[in-house]
NUKE-527051 format. One line per 4 residues: number of its first residue (from 1); for each residue y, x, z of C-alpha. Coordinates in nm, 2 decimals, m for minus. Layout:
# residues N
NUM> Y/X/Z ~ ...
END
This chain:
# residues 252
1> 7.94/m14.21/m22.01 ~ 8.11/m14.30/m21.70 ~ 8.21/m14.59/m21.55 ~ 8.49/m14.68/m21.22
5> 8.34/m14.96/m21.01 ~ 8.52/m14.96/m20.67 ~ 8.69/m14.66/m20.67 ~ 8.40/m14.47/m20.76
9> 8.35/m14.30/m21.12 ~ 7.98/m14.36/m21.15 ~ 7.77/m14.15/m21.45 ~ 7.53/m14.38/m21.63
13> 7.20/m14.18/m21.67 ~ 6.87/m14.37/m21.61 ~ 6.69/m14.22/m21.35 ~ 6.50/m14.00/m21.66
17> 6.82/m13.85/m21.79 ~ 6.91/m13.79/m21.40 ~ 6.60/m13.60/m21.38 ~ 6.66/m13.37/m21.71
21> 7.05/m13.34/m21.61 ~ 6.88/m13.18/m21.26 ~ 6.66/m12.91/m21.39 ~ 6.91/m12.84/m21.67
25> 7.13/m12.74/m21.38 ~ 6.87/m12.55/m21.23 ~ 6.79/m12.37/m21.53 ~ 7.13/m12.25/m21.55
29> 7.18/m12.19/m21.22 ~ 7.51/m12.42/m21.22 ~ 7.52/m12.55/m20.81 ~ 7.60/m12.96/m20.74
33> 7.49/m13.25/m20.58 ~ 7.37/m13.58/m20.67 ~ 7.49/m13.90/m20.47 ~ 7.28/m14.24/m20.58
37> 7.55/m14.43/m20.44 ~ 7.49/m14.81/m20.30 ~ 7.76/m15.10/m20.12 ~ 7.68/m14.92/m19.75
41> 7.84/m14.58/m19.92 ~ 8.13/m14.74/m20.13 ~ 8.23/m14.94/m19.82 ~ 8.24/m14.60/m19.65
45> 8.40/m14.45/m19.92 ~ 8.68/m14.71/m19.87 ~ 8.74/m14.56/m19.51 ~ 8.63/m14.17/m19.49
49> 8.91/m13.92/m19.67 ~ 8.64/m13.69/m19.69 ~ 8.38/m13.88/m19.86 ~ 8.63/m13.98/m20.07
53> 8.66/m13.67/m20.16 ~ 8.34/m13.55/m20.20 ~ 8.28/m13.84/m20.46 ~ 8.56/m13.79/m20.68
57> 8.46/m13.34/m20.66 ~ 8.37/m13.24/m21.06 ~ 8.02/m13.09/m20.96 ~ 7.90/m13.43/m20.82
61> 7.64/m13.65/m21.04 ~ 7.71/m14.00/m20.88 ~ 7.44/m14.28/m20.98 ~ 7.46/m14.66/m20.91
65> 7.17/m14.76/m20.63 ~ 7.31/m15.12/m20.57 ~ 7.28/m15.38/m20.82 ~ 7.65/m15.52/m20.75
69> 7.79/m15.15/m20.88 ~ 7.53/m15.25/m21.21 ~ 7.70/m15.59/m21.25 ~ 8.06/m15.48/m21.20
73> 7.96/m15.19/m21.45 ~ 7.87/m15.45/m21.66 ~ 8.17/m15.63/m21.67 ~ 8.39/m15.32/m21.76
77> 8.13/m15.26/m22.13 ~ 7.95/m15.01/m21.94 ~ 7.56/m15.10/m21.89 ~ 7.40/m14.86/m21.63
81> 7.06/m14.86/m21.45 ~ 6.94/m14.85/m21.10 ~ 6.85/m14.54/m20.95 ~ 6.73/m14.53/m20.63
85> 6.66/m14.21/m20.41 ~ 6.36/m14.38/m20.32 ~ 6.23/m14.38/m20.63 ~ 6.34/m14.04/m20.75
89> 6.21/m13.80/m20.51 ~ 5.80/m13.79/m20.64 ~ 5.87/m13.83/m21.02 ~ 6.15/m13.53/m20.95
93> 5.92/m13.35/m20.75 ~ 5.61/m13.40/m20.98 ~ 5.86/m13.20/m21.26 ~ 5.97/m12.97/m21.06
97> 5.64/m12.84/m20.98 ~ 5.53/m12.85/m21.33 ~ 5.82/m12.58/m21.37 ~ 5.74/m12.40/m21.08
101> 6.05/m12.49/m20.87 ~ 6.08/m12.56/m20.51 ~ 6.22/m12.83/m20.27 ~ 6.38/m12.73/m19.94
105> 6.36/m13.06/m19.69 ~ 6.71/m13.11/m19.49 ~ 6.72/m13.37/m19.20 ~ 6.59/m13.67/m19.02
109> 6.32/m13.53/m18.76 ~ 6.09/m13.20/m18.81 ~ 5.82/m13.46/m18.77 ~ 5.90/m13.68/m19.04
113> 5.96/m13.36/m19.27 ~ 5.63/m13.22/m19.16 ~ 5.50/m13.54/m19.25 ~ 5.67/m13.62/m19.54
117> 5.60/m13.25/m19.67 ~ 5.21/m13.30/m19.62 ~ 5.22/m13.63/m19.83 ~ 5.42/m13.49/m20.15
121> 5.19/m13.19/m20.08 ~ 4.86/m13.44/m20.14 ~ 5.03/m13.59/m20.42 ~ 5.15/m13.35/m20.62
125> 4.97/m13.06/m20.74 ~ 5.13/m12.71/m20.73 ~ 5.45/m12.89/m20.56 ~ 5.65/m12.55/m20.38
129> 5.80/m12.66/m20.05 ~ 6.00/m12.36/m19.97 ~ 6.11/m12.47/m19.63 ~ 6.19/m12.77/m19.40
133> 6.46/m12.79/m19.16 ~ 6.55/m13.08/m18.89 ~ 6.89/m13.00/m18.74 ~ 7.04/m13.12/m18.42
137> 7.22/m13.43/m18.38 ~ 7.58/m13.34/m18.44 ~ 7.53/m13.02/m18.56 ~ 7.84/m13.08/m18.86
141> 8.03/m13.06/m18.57 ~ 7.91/m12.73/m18.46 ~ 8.02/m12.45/m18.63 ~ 7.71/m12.20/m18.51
145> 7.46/m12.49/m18.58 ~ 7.59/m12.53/m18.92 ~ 7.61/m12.15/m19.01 ~ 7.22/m12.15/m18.91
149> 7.12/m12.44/m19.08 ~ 7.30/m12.25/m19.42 ~ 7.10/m11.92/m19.31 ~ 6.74/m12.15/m19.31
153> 6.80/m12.27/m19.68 ~ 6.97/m11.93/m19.77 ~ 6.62/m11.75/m19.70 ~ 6.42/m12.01/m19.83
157> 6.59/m11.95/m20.18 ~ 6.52/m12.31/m20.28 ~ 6.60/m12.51/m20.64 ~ 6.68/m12.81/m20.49
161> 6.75/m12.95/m20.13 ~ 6.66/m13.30/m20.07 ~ 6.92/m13.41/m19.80 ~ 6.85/m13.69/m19.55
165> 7.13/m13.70/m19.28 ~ 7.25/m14.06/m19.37 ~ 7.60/m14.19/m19.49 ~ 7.87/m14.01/m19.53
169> 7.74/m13.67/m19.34 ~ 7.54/m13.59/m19.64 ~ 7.75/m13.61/m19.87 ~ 8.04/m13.38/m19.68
173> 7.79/m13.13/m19.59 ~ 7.67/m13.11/m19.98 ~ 8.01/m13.09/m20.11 ~ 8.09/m12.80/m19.82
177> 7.79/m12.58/m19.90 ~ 7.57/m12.62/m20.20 ~ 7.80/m12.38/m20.41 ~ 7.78/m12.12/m20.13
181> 7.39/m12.17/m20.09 ~ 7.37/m12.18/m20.51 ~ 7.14/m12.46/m20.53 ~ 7.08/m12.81/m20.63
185> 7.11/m13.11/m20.36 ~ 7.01/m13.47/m20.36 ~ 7.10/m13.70/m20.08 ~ 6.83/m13.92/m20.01
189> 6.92/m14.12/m19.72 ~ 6.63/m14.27/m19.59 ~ 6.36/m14.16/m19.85 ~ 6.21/m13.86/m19.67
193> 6.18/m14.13/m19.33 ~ 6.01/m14.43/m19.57 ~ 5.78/m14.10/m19.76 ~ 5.65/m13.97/m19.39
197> 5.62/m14.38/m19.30 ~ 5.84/m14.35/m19.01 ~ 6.00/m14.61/m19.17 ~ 5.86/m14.92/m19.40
201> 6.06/m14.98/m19.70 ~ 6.12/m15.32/m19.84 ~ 5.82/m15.52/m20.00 ~ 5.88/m15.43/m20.40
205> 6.01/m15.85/m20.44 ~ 6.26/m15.77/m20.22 ~ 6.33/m15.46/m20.46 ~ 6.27/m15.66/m20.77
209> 6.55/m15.93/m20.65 ~ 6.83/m15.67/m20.50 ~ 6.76/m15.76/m20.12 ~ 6.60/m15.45/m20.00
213> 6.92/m15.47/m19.79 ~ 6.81/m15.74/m19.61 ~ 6.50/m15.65/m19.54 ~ 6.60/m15.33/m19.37
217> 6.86/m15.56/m19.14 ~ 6.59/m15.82/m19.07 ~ 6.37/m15.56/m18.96 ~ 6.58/m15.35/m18.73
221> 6.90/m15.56/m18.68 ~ 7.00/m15.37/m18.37 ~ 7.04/m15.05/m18.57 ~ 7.13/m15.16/m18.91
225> 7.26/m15.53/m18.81 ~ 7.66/m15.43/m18.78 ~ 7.63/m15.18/m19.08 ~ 7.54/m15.49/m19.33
229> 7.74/m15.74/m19.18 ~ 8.04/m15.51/m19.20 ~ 7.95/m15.49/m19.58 ~ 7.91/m15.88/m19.64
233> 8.25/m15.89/m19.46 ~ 8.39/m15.62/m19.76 ~ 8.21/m15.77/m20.06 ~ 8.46/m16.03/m20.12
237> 8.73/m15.78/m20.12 ~ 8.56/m15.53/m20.31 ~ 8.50/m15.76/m20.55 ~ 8.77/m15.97/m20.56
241> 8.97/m15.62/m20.61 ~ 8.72/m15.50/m20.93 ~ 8.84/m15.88/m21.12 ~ 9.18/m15.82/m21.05
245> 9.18/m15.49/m21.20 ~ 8.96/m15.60/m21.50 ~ 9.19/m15.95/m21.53 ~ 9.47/m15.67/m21.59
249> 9.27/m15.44/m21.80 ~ 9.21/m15.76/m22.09 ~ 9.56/m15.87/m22.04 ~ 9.68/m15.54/m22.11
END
């Protein structure tokens, strides 16, 4: 089932049927890219053409990870559940080495990723990290940069990329080269950074109660203060634009 909550068709699988839909694709080698998808991305979806487009492309698996997609999901007879990227990477991980399938880490820092790859390493038992790779700031804009970073994962011959270079980059990058590379991607944000613990997530009542947002600005308000205030600033919108559409919907 799916379900169009700002713009956005969402697919509402629990993170279990997320995780079967995954190796199903790996199995039969059919290349995509899941995109847990929370208010920081819609609101960018609302500005960037090519997110936009990336979204709406017919290999993409798009899950809610923001509890105001759940509710407005809600309200259109669709019930959905969360599904974070934080809290799919290990469970993923812990199947994916039961089946003998690898991970490829994309992103962040090599030091993070060297870190982060040591801790799912110690946690899961058999888990096949084909390959990490950290690449340069900017490099989407770089054609050489981005043919190299395609020719790392290319060797590696990985299942399934985790990708970690933030909102909307990606996103665009999965949509422009997991068919090419013939794999599986799942962009993770800030999971692999909050794995290595070179960042702290949210305490879980902050995750229980849907503010794991405002932990994350209270903590580091110079870097992540603008990007949630301009997201209060677009809820009203946003929202006022789902009741409108849903006020028409009953009337019709």
């Amino acid at each position: 089932m799916r379900a169009n909550v700002f713009g956005i068709d969402f697919d509402a699988l629990d993170q279990s049927a997320l995780i079967r839909e995954l190796l199903n694709r790996v199995r039969t080698k059919v290349p995509g890219y899941i995109v847990p998808t929370n208010l920081h991305l819609v609101v960018q979806h609302q500005r960037d053409a090519e997110l936009r487009s990336a979204l709406s492309d017919t290999a993409a698996v798009v899950v809610p990870d923001g509890r105001p997609v759940l509710w407005m999901a809600w309200l259109r007879g669709t019930p959905m559940q969360l599904v974070t990227g934080s809290d799919l990477v290990v469970p993923l991980c812990r199947e994916l080495a039961r089946q003998q399938r690898s991970i490829f880490l994309f992103g962040t820092t090599f030091e993070t990723l060297a870190v982060c790859g040591r801790r799912l390493s110690s946690l899961i038992e058999g888990l096949l990290i084909a390959g990490v790779y950290a690449p340069p700031f900017g490099f989407e804009k770089d054609t050489e940069e981005c043919a190299l970073a395609a020719s790392v994962i290319r060797a590696a011959a990985p299942d399934i990329v985790f990708v970690a270079l933030g909102v909307p980059k990606q996103e665009i990058w999965a949509q422009k080269h997991v068919r090419q590379l013939k794999v599986q991607a799942v962009c993770v944000g800030a999971t692999l950074d909050f794995l290595a613990g070179a960042q702290r997530r949210a305490p879980r009542v902050f995750q229980r109660v849907g503010v794991e947002w405002l932990w994350r600005a209270l903590n580091e308000p110079r870097r992540l203060g603008l990007r949630y205030l301009t997201i209060v600033c677009w809820l009203p919108f946003l929202v006022s634009n789902e009741l409108m559409v849903l006020v028409r919907s009953w009337v019709k």
